[in-house]
N, C-alpha and C positions, 0 to 999 in steps of 0.2 A: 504494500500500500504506500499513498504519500501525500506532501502535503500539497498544497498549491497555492500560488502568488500573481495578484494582477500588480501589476503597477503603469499607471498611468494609460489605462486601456482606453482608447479612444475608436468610437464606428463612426462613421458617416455614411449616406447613401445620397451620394452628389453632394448638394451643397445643404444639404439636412444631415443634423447631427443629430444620434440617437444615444452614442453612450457617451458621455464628458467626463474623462478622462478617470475610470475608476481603478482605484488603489484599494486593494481587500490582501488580508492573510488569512486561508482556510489550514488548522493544522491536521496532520496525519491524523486520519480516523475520524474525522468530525465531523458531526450532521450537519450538511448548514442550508438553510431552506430562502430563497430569494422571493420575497413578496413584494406585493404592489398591485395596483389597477393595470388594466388594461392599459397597453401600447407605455406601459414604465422603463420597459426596456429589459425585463428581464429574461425572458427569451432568448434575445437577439445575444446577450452576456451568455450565456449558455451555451450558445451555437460559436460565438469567439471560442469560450475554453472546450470545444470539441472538433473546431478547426474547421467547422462546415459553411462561418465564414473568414472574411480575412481582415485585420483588425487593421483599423488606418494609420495608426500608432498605438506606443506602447508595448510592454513586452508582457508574455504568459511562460511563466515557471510552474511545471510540473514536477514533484519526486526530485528537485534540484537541477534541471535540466530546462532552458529554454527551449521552449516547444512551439513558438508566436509563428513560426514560417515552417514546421512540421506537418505534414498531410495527418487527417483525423486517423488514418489504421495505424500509423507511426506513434502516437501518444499515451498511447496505455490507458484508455480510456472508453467504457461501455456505455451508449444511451437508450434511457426505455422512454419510448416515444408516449405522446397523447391516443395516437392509435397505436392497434397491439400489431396491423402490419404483420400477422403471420400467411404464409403460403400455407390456400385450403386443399390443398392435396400432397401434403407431409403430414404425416402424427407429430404428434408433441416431441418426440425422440427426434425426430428428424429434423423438425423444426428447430431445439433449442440445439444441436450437434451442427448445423448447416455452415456457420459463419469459421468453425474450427474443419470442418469437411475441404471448404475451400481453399482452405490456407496449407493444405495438404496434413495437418495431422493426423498421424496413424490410429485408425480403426479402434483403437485397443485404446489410446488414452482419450478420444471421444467418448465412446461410453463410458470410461470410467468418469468421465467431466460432469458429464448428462447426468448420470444412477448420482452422482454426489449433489448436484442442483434438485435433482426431484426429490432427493429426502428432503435436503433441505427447506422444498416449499410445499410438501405433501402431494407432488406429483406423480409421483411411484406407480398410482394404480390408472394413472391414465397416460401411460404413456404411449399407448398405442390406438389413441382416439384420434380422430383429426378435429381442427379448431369447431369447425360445425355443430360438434359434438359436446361443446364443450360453456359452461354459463362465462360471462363477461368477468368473473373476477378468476375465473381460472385462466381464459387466455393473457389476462395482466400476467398471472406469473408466468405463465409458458414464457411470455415476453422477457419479464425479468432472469427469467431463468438462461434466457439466450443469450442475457449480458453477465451471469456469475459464472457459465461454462467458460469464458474468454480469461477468466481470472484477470482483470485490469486493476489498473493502480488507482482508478477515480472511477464511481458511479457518477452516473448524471442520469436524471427526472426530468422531463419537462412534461408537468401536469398530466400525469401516470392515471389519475382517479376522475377525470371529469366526465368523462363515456359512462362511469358505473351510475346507480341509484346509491340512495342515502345509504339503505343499507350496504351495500358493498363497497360502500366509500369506505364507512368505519372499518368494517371487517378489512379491508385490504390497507389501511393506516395503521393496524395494529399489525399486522405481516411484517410490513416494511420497517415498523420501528424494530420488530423481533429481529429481524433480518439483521437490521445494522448491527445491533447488539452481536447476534452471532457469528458474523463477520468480520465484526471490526473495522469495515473498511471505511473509506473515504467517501461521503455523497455528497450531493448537490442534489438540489429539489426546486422545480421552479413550480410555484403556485398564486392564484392571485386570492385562495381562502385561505383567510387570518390562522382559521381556526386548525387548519391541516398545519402551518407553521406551528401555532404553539405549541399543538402536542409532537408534534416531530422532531424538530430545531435540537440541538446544542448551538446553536448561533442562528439568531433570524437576523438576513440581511434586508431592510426597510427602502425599496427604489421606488424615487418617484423621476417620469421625463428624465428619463437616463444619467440620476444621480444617485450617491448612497443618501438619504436623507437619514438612518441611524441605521449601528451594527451591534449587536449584543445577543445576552442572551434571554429569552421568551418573557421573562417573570422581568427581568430588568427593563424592559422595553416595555412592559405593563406599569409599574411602577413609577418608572422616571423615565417616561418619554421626554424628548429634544423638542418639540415643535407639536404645532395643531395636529399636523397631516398625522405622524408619528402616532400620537395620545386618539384619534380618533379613527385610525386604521388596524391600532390593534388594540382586541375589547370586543366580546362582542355578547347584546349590541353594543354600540359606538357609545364612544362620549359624548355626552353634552356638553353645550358651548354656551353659554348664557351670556347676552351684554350686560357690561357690568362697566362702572365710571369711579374712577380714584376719589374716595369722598378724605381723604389724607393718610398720609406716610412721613414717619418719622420712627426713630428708634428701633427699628428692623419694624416694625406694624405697619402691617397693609392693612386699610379697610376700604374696602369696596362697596359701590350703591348696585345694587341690582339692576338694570332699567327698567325691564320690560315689569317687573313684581316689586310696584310700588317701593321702592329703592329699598327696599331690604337690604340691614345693611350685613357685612362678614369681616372679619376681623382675624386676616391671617401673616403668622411670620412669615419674613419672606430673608434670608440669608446674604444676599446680593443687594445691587446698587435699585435703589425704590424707585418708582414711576413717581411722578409729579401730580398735584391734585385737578381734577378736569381729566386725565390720561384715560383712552378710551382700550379697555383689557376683555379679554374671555374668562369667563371662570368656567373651569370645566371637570364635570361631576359625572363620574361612570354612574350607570344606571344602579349596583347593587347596592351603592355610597347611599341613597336617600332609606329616612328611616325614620321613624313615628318619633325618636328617641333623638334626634338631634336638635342641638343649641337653638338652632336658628330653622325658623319656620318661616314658609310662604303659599299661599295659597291659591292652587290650579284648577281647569277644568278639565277633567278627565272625558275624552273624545271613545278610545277606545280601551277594552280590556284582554289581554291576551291569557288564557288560562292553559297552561302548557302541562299540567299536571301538576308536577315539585314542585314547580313555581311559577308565577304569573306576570304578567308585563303591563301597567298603565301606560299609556299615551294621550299627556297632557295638552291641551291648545295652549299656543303662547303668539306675543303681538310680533312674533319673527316666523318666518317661514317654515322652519324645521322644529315639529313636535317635542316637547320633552320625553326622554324616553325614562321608568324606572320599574325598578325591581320589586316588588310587594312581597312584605314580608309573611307570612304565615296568619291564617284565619283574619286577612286582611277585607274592611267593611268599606272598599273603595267602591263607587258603580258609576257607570259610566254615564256623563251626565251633569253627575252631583262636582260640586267642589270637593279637594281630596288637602291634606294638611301636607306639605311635602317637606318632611326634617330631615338638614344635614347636618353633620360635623365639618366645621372649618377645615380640622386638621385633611380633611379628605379630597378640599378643594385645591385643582392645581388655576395655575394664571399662567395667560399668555396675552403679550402684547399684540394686540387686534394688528398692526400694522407690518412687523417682522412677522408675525405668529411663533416665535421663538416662545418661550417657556422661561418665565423668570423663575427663580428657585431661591 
């Protein structure tokens, strides 16, 4: 296995730039999963460190080895596509042996490559089906399994789970975390759901329009997000943004007027250099943060009720565009309709400057 290095990775297609200039260290064996929206660029990062395309600048270091101007079979590197791409007239065996068949390996350490890939993904007893034969999460792993027979130095995903149902999402995110585990090896994961990062990641890397906007790990990137995008791309649902106006700062104390809920006011430390009084900020409150039981109350009109079982989801009207979203705590008497009391804890609100969207701390 190994590690790998972008520095200074720059795409263009013509005089459009997609990726500006990213610098990342992935080390040996580590999960690290590329999130973002659509057309973020993570993709197109994926297909650079696989060589399928060719980087305008910048260098890519694999296992210690510049590999920026190496053709993709030259890098020691397996990709499992969004399609599974298998030939419907091979079996599983044939299929996941094909790419080693090629390359002239003997007979005899193909199946042995194969027999060790289908234990390893519970493929054993179907090895002699063809894809036809076969449900959507079993031909993911035929797929995967076509990239562990090669034994390479880096896995690469690009959005491996979007073809499945809910159910076979989950079921094939808990494969793929076992997998790594049992391999140890090196992946890369490109997805544009939050939620396949958190539980996957030793490293989520956060791109937005082909930058890193934050790198870290899952719970750290929940915690102490860098920026708006950041704090309300990972979370789900998303954070709340509330406007909110400096009614004074001094002495590390922030307090802020709510706007839109009669200036309510919040009174939080803030560590760093303070916003000026009038400064117009976000205060932003993940949805689990509201609570019968906090300092500070304000009161919403509750539009709809989501009842998901274990727990339930209000969506408040408010005089801004985007609903408040919150978590309802247990044998909660909310209805939709009614006004609802919405208590936070200060300590649980972060602030970002409305105009950088940067994140004071």
């Amino acid at each position: 296995m190994a590690g790998l290095n972008l520095s200074g990775v720059r795409k263009s297609f013509g005089s459009v730039d997609v990726i500006h200039g990213v610098d990342l260290d992935i080390g040996d064996g580590e999960f690290v999963v590329f999130v973002g929206p659509s057309g973020c660029g993570k993709s197109t990062l994926l297909r650079l460190i696989a060589g399928l395309e060719d980087t305008t600048s910048g260098t890519i270091n694999i296992g210690g080895s510049d590999v920026t101007q190496m053709e993709p079979a030259d890098r020691g590197i397996a990709m499992v596509f969004q399609s599974y791409a298998l030939y419907p007239h091979m079996t599983v065996a044939e299929n996941m042996g094909f790419g080693l068949k090629m390359t002239g390996s003997p007979k005899q350490e193909v199946d042995q490559r194969v027999s060790k890939a289908a234990e390893i993904l519970h493929l054993d007893t179907l090895l002699d089906r063809k894809p036809k034969q076969l449900s959507g999460g079993q031909r993911q792993r035929v797929a995967i399994g076509r990239s562990i027979v090669r034994e390479p130095r880096v896995f690469l995903f690009d959005e491996p789970l979007s073809n499945l149902d809910a159910e076979l999402r989950v079921q094939m995110r808990l494969e793929i975390s076992k997998l790594h585990k049992k391999l140890g090896a090196t992946m890369i994961y490109v997805t544009h759901d939050q939620v396949e990062a958190m539980t996957l990641a030793d490293k989520i890397v956060v791109l937005r329009d082909g930058i890193i906007e934050q790198t870290g790990q899952p719970m750290n990137l929940y915690h102490d997000p860098d920026n708006v995008f950041v704090a309300g791309f990972i979370g789900s649902p998303r954070m709340n943004f509330l406007n909110a106006t400096v009614h004074s700062a001094n002495n590390g104390l922030l307090t802020l007027a709510l706007d839109d809920h009669d200036r309510i006011k919040i009174k939080i430390p803030l560590n760093g250099e303070l916003p000026g009084k009038g400064d117009k900020l976000f205060a932003g409150i993940r949805p689990e943060h509201f609570a019968a039981s906090g300092s500070v109350c304000f009161n919403v009109e509750i539009d709809v009720i989501e009842n998901l079982g274990g727990t339930s989801f209000a969506y408040a009207n408010t005089k801004s565009e985007t609903p408040i979203t919150m978590e309802l705590e247990n044998g909660h008497l909310a209805k939709e309709g009614s006004l609802f009391a919405a208590g936070i804890n200060p300590d649980n609100v972060m602030v970002f400057d409305k105009m950088s969207e940067k994140r004071l701390r």
